[in-house]
Every structure is written in C-alpha cells, then in structure tokens.
VORO-853009 format. One record per residue (C-alpha): residue number from 1; chain; x, y, z. Coordinates in pm, whole numbers, plus 32768, in hexadecimal, padded with zeros to 4 digits. Each point is the difference from the previous one (the first is absolute). Example, Ala and Ser with C-alpha at 12.3 -4.5 7.8 and 13.67 -1.06 7.14 Angstrom:
<pts>
(1 "A" (84CE 7E3E 830C)) (2 "A" (8089 8158 7FBE)) 
</pts>
This chain:
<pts>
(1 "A" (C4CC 442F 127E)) (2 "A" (80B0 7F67 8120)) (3 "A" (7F51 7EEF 80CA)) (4 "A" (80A1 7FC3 817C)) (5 "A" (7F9E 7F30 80EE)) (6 "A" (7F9A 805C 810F)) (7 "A" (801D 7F4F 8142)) (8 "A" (7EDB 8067 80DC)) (9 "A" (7F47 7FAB 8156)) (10 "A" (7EB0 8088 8067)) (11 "A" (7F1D 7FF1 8140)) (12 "A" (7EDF 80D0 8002)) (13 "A" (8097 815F 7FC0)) (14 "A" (814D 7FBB 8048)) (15 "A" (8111 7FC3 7EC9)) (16 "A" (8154 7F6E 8038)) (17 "A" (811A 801E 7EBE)) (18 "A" (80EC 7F02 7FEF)) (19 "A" (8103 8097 7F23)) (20 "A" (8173 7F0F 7F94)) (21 "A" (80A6 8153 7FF8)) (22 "A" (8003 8170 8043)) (23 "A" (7FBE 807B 7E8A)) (24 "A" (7EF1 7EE1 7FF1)) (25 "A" (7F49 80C3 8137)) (26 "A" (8008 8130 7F5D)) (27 "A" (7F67 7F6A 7ECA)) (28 "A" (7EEA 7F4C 80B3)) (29 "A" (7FA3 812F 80D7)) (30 "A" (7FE0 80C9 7EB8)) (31 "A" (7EEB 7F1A 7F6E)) (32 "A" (7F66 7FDA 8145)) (33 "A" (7FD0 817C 8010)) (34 "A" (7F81 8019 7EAB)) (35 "A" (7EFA 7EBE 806C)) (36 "A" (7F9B 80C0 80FB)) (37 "A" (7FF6 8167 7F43)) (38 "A" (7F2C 7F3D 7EE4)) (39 "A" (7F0B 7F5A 810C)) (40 "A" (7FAF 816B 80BF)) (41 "A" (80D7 7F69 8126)) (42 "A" (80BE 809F 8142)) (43 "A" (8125 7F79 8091)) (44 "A" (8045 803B 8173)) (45 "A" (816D 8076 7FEF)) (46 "A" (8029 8040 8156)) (47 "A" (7FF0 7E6A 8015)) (48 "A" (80C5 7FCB 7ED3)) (49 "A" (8139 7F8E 8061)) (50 "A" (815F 7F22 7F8B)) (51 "A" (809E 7EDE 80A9)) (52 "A" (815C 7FCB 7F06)) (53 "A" (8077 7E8D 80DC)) (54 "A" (8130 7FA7 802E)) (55 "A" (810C 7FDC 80FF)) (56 "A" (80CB 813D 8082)) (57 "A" (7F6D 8142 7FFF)) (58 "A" (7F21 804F 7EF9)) (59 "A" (80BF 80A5 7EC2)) (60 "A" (7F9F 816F 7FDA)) (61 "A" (804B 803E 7E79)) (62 "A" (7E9B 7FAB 7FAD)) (63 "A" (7EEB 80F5 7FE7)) (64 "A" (7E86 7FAA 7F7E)) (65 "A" (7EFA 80D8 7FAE)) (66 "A" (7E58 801F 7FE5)) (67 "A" (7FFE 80C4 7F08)) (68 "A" (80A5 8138 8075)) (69 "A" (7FF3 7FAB 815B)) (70 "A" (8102 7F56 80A8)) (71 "A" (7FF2 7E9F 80E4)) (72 "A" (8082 7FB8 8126)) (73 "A" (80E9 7EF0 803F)) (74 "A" (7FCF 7F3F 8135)) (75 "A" (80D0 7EE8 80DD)) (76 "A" (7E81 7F26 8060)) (77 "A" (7EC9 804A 7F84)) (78 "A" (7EB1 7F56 8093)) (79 "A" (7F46 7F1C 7EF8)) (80 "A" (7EC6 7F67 8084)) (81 "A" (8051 8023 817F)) (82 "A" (815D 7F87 7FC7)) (83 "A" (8131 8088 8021)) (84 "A" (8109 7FCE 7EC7)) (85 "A" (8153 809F 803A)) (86 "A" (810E 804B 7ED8)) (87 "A" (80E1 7F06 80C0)) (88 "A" (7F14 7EBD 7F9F)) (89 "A" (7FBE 7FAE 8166)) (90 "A" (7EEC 7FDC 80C3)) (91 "A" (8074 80B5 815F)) (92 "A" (7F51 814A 7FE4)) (93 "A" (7EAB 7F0F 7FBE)) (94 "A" (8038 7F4E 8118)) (95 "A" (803B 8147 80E1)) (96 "A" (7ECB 8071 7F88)) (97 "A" (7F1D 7EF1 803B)) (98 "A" (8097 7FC0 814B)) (99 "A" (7FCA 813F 805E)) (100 "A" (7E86 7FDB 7F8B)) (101 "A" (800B 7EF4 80EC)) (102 "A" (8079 805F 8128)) (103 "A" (7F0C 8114 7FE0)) (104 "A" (7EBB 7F0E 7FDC)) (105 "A" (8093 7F1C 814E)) (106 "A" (7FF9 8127 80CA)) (107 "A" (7EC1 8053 7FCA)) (108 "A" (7FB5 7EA2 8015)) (109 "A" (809C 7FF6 8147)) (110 "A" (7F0A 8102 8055)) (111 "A" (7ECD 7F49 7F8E)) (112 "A" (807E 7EC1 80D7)) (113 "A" (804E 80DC 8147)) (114 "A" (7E7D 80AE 7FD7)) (115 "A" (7F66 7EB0 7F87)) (116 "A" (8084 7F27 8154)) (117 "A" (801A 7EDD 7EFC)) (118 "A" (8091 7EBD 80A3)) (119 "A" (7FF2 7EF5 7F0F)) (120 "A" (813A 7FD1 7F15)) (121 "A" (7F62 7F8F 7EDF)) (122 "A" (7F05 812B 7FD2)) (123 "A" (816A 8108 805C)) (124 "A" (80D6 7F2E 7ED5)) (125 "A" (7ED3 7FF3 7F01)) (126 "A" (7FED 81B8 806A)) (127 "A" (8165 7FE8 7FA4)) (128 "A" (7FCD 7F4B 7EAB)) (129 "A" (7EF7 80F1 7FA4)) (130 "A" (807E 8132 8053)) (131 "A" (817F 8006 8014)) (132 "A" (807B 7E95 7F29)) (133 "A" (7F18 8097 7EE2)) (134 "A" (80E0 8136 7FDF)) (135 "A" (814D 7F47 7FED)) (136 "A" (7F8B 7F01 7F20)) (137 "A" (7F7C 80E4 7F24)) (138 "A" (80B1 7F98 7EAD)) (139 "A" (8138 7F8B 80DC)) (140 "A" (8063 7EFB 7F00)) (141 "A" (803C 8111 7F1A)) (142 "A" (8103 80BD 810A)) (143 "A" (8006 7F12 812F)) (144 "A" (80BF 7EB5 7FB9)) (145 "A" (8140 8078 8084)) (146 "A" (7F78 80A4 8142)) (147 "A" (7F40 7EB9 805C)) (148 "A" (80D0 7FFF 8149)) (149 "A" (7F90 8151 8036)) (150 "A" (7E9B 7FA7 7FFB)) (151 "A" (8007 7EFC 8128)) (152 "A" (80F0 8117 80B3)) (153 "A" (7EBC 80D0 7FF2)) (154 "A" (7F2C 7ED1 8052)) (155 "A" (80C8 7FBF 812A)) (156 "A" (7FEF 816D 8084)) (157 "A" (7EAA 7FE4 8017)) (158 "A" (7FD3 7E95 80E9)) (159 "A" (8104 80AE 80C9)) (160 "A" (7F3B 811D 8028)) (161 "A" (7EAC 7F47 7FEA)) (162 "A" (808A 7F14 811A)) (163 "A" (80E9 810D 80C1)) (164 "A" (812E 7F24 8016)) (165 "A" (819E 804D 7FBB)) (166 "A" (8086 8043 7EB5)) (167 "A" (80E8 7EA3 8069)) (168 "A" (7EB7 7F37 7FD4)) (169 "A" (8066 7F56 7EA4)) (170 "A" (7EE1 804B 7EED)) (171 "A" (7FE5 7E79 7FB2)) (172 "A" (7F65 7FCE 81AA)) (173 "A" (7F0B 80FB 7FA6)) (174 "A" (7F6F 7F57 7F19)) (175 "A" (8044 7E9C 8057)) (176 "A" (7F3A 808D 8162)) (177 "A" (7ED8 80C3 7F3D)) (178 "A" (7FE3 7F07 7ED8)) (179 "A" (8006 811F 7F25)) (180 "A" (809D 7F9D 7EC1)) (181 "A" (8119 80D2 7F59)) (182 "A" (7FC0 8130 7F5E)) (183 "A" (80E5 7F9C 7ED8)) (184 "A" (7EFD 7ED7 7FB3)) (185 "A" (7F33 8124 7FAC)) (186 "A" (8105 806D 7F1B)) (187 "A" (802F 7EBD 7F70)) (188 "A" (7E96 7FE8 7FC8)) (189 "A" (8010 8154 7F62)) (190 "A" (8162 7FB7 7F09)) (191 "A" (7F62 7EC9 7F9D)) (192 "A" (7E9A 8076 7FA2)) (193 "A" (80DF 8123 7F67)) (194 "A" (80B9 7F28 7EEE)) (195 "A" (7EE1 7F55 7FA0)) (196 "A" (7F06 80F2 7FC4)) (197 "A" (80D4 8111 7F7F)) (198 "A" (812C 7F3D 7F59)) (199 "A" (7F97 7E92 7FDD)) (200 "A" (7E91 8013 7F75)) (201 "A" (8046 80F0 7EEA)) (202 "A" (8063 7FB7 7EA5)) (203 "A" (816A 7FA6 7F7A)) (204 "A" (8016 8157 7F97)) (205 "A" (7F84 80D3 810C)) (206 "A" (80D7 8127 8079)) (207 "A" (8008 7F2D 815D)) (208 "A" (8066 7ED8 7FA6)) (209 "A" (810A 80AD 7F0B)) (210 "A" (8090 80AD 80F0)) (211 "A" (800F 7EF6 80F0)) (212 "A" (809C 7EF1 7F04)) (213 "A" (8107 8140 7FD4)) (214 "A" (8053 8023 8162)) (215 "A" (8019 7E74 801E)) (216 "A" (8117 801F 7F14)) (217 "A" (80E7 80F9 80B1)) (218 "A" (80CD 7F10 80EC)) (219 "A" (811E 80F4 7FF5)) (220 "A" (7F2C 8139 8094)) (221 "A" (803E 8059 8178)) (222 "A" (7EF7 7F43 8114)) (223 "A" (7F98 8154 8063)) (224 "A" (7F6A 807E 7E93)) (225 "A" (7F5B 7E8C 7FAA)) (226 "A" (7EFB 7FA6 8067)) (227 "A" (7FCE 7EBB 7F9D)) (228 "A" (817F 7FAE 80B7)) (229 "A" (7F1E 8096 8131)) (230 "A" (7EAD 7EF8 7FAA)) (231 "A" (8116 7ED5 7FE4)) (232 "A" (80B4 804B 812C)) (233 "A" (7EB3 801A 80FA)) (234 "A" (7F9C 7E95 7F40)) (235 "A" (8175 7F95 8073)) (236 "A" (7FAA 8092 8165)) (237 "A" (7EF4 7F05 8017)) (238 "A" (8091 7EC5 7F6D)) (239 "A" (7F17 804C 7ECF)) (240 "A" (811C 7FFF 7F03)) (241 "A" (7F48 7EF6 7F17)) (242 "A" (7E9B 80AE 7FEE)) (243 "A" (80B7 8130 7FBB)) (244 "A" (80B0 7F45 7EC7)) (245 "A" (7E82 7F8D 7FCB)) (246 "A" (7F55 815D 7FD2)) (247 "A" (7F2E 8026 7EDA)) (248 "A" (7E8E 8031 7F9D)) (249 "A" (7FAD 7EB4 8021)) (250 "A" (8089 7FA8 8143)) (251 "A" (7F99 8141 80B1)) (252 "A" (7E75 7FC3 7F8C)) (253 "A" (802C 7EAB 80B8)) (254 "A" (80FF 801C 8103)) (255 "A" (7FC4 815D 8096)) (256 "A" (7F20 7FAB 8131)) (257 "A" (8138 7EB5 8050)) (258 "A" (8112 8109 7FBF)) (259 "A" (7F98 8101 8123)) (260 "A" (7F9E 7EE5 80A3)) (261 "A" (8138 7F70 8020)) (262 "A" (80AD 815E 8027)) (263 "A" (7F43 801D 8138)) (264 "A" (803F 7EBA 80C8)) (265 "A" (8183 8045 7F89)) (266 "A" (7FF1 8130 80AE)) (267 "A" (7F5A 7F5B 8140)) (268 "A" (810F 7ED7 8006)) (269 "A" (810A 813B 7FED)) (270 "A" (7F4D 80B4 8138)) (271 "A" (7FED 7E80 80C1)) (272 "A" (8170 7FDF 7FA2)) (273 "A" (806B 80FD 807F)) (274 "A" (7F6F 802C 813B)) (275 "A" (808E 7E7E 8029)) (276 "A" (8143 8064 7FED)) (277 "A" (7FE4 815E 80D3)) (278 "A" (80DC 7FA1 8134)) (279 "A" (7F36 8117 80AD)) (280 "A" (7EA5 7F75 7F91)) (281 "A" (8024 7E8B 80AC)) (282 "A" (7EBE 8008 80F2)) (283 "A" (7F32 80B1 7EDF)) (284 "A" (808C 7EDA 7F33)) (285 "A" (7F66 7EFF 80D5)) (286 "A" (7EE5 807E 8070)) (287 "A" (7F65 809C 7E9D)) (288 "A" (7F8F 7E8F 7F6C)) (289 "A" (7F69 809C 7ECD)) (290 "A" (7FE9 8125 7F11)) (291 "A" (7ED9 8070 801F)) (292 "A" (7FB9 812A 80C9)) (293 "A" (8041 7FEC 8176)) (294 "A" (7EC5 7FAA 8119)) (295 "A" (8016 8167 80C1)) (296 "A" (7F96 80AC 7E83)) (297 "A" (7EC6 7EDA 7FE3)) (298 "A" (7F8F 8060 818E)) (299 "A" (7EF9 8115 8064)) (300 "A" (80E6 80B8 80BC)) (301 "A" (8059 815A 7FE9)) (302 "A" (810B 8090 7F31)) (303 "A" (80DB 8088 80F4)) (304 "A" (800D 7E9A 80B1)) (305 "A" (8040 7F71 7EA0)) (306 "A" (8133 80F6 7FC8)) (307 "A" (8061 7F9F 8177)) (308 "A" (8005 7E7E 7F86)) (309 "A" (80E9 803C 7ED9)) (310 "A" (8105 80DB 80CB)) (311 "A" (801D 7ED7 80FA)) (312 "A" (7FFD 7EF1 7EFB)) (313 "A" (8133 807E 7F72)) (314 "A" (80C5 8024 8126)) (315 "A" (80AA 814A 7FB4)) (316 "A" (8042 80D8 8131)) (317 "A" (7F03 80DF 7FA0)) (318 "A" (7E83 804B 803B)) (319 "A" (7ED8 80B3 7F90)) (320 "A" (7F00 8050 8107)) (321 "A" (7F4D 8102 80B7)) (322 "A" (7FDD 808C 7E97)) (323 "A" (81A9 801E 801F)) (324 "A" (813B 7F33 7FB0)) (325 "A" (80DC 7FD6 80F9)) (326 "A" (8161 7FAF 7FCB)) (327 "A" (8084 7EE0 8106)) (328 "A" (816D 8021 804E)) (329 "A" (805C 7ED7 7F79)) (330 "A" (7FCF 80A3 7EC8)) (331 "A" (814B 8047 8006)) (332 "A" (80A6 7EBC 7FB4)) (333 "A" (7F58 803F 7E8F)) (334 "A" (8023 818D 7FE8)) (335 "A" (8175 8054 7FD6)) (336 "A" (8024 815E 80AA)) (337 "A" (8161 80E4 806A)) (338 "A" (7F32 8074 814E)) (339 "A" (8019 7F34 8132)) (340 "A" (7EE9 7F1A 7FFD)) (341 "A" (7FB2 7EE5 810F)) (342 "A" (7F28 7EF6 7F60)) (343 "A" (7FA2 7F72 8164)) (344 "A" (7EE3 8033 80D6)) (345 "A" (8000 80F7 80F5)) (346 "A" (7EEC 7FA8 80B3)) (347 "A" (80BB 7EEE 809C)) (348 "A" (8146 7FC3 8082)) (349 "A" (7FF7 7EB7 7F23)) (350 "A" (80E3 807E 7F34)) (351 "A" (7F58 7F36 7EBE)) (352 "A" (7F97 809F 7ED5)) (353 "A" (7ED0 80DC 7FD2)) (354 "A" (7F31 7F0D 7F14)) (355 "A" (7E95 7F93 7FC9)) (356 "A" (8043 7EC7 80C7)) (357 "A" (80CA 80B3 8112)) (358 "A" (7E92 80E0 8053)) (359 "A" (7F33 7EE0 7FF3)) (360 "A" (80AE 7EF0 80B3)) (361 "A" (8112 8061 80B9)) (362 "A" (8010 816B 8074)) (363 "A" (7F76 8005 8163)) (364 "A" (7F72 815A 7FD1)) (365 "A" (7F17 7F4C 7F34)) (366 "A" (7FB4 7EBB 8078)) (367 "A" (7E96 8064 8092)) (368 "A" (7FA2 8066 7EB0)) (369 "A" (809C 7EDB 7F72)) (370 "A" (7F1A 7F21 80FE)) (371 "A" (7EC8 80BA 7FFA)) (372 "A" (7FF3 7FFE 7E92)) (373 "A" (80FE 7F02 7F46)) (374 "A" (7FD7 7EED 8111)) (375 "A" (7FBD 7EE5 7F32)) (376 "A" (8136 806D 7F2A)) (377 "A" (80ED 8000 8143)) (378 "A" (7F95 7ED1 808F)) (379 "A" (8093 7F3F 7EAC)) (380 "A" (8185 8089 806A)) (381 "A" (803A 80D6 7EB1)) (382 "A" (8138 8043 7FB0)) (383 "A" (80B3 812F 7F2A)) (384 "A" (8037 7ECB 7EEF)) (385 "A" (7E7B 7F76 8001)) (386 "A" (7F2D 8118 8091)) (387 "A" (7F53 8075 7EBF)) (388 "A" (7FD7 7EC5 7F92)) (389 "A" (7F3A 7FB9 815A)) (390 "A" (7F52 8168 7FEA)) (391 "A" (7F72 7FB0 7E65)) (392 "A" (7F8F 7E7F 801D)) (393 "A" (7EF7 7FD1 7F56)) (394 "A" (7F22 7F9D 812A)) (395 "A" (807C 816B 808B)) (396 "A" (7F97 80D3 7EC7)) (397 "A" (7EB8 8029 80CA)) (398 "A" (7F5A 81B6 8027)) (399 "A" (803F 7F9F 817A)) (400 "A" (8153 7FA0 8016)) (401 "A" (803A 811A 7F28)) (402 "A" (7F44 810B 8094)) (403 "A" (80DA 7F9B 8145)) (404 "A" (8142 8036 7F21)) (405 "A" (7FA7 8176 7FA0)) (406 "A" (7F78 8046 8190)) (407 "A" (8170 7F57 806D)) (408 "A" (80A0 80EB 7EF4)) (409 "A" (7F20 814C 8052)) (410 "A" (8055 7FCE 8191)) (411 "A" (811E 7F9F 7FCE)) (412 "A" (8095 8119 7F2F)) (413 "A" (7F5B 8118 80D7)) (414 "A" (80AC 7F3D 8125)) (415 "A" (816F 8031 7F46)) (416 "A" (7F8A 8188 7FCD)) (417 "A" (7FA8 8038 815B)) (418 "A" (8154 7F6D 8078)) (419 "A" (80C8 80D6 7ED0)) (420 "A" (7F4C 812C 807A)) (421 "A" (8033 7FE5 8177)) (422 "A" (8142 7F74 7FFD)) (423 "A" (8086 810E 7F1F)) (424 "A" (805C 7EEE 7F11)) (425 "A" (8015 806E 7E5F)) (426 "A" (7F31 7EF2 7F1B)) (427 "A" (804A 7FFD 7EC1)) 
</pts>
C-alpha cells in the first residue's frame, strides 16, 4: 500500500496542500477526495483553487483534477485575509489591505467631522482602533518590506488631520503631536510575532522549521526572504546585535526593552532630522522637547489648533475660514512653467508674500497686526526670529492664540477683498 506524506495546513474549514511537485499534488488531492468521500464530506470547488510559485509566468503544461472535475489555476489566491501571489511577494497583500484602509479613514474622517472632536489624543487612539488595526492585521507575515509604506499612510493622515502641505516632513508631525511612529506598532507586532508563533514552539515545529530553513538561504534575492527583510529593519535601527540575539530565551525576557528601544531610536531619527532641516531652524529652537506641542494640551478649539500648526511651520500656506490659502511666496518652493510672482501684491514692497511679511511688515495689515499681535510687534521680530517670538513658551497661552487665528481670519478675508476688487488672480 503506498504511504505519502502529506503536507497539510488547516484553520477551521479551510485546507491548504503543500505539494514538492506537480505529480505529488495530484496524489495528495486524490486521497484527500477519497477522505472526504469516506467521511460523507463536500468540498466547495468553486473555492478550490492552485497557486504553482515561481518566478515568470506560471507554466501551463500542468492540469489537476477533483475527481472528474477540473481546477483552476490561479496567479494569488486569498488565505486567511491575505493575499499570496505565484510570484512569492507580498505586493498584491499590501494593495489589499491598504485599500481596506483607506476605506476605514474615510469613514473615520466622517466620524471626526460629525463628532467636532478636538483633542489629539482621543483622534490618534480613533485611528489605532479603527484604521492601524486593519493594516497591522498579520503585517509581519506580508508587511516587513512595505514598513516605509506604513508611515507614508501614517503621514497622510496628520496632514490631513492637521490640514497642512504635503512639504511638511512626516518626522515634524510627530515630533509636534508626540504621536509615536506607526512602525513601533509594527515592531511591536514582528516582535510579539517571532516569539509566539516561531520562538515558543518546539524544535520541531513546522514554524520554527521553516524559519531555521529560510535563515539558511543567504544566496536568495532580498525581495523573496524574509528574514533578509527582519535583519535589514534591525540594521535600520542600529539593532544589529539584538537581531544576532533572537531566540526563545531572549525574546521571553527582552521583548518589552527591544520595542522599547526601537521606539526612542525612531524618536532620536525624527529629532535628527528636523536638526539638520535647513528649512526647519526656528521650529528647531523653539520645540525644547518631544513631547506633544502646548496648542494640542490647551482648551481651544480645533480650528485655532490647526491655525497654530500652519504658522508654526512657517510655510507660505494657511488653513482658515475652514480653507487653505496658498500665499505667493509659495512659489519659491513650488517649481511651476507658468509665470508666477512670489511677492506680495498688496504692497508695493516688493518683498515676498510670507507668513512674516502679513504679520509684521505689510502695511495693509499693520492695524490687524496692532489690534491683535501687539505684544508680538513691540519685541521687533524679524523674518529670522519671528516664530520663535510667536511660540515661547510664556506665549503658548488660548489668548495669544485665539488673537493669532482672529489676525489670520481678518486678515485673509482682507487679501480676498483686495484680489476681488482689484481684479487680481490668487492662487
């Protein structure tokens, strides 16, 4: 009688074959039909399908049958929510839980817009329930090498949570919220990953088989390995020696340090950077610490707090009146073929259309800038130390930045009025 084995993994109702070779499929799909013959059960063939992977296109010389019936032979087939394609990579998961994704932030979007909620903390932990839940859902398994792609997604949403330009670098928004990195929550998730599905099980466990296989494949391409992918995101994070540490041992003790230490790595990364941003040297000075910044920790509405962030950047760009607005001086960072000026036309000045241009030395608006930034004037600001005057500490008060928004919200229907009448075309 001949005894194969027969390579098999189940989940409630689902069964996955994992054949070495074509005639071995054929083999082990006999004896599962006659299993399920014996035991009075039905297969659902409409969701029987094969995945033959490899690189190329899939070869069509092979044929396998249920019996009489034939099955179909497919490029990706969905296993427990996840995507596999024939190709061994992980892109058409990713599309799909991204998609997922952007799908639950809209609506989430919604929730916040109904829900008038103006406190950060409660609109990131919305975001962790309802949106960072879908793409971590079994994201070590497809997600390593998209980790990038994950803060991308992050990022979208502060910038759409906050209403400032795509040029607003991810690592501000966060340093500026305090919310930490989304891939610390993918850390988190790899590392509880390997030890309670790899680490923790016996020396002979299908997991840990497989993974002391894939350890030993140095020559395989970066793209189809996926512990290349784990080392190189230790590497990332100057974690190189706990990654050479990884066993069941060191994970049971060390797993709380290791995300730990993932997580200030990736705040010392944000602070560096914004350091050395050329563009970022006010911000630099005047943001003393990493956790989140004063306007988010004051009872003030949301549409002042969103006010706050656009000016503390210093981009010639605002959000108010439930708008952005575009300054001209937008134009020394936008490259454009159309003839652009970049200075203000309010004025014949002739300097550039910035944030400190409207608030402390175009004329058209100096009886805003007295009758509600006063105190600011008096101090001399200049284009070099003005935000740094504006966000002192002492200054993070609701007042001081109620007054802001009211300068911002006069002073922007003031530029419209003179656009409109004066036939001028604002961008």
């Amino acid at each position: 009688m001949l005894i194969l084995d027969i390579l098999i993994l189940m989940y409630a109702d689902d069964i996955v074959l994992l054949p070495q070779n074509a005639k071995n499929l054929q083999e082990q799909i006999n004896i599962v039909k006659q299993f399920f013959e014996d035991n009075s059960l039905n297969v659902n063939l409409g969701k029987t399908k094969i995945v033959i992977f490899g690189k190329g296109r899939a070869p069509k010389k092979y044929t396998f049958y249920w019996g009489e019936e034939k099955l179909d032979i497919v490029n990706e087939y969905t296993y427990l929510g996840i995507k596999f394609h024939r190709n061994g990579q992980m892109n058409s998961a990713k599309a799909s839980m991204f998609q997922k994704a952007h799908v639950a932030l809209h609506n989430l979007f919604t929730v916040f817009y109904k829900a008038k909620i103006n406190n950060i903390d409660t609109l990131n932990k919305l975001f962790l329930s309802l949106v960072n839940s879908i793409l971590m859902y079994a994201s070590p398994i497809w997600g390593v090498n998209f980790i990038d792609d994950f803060e991308k997604f992050q990022t979208s949403f502060l910038r759409r949570l906050l209403c400032v330009s795509n040029f607003v670098p991810s690592y501000v928004l966060r340093l500026e919220t305090g919310i930490q990195s989304i891939k610390v929550n993918f850390f988190k998730a790899l590392v509880n990953f390997l030890y309670k599905n790899i680490f923790i099980k016996e020396e002979t466990s299908l997991n840990l088989v497989c993974y002391s296989q894939i350890k030993t494949l140095n020559g395989t391409d970066y793209n189809y390995n996926w512990h290349k992918q784990v080392e190189k995101l230790f590497k990332m994070y100057q974690m190189e020696n706990e990654f050479l540490l990884l066993s069941k041992e060191y994970l049971k003790q060390e797993r709380r340090n290791l995300i730990a230490k993932f997580a200030q790595n990736s705040i010392n990364n944000d602070v560096k950077q914004m350091m050395s941003n050329p563009n970022l040297l006010q911000l630099a000075i005047f943001k003393t610490h990493v956790t989140k910044s004063k306007q988010y920790t004051l009872n003030i509405p949301w549409h002042v707090t969103k006010l706050i962030q656009n000016v503390r950047l210093g981009l010639p760009r605002i959000f108010v009146n439930a708008k952005t607005t575009n300054l001209n001086g937008i134009w020394e960072i936008w490259e454009t073929n159309e003839e652009k000026t970049k200075y203000c036309e309010l004025c014949n000045e002739n300097k550039v259309e910035s944030l400190f241009h409207i608030m402390f030395e175009c004329y058209q608006y100096i009886s805003l800038t007295l009758k509600y930034l006063q105190n600011f004037y008096r101090e001399t600001p200049t284009k070099d130390n003005y935000l740094c005057i504006l966000f002192k500490d002492e200054n993070m008060n609701v007042e001081s930045l109620n007054n802001m928004y009211h300068f911002w919200s006069e002073a922007i229907l003031n530029r419209e009025f003179y656009y409109e009448h004066f036939h001028m075309n604002p961008i």
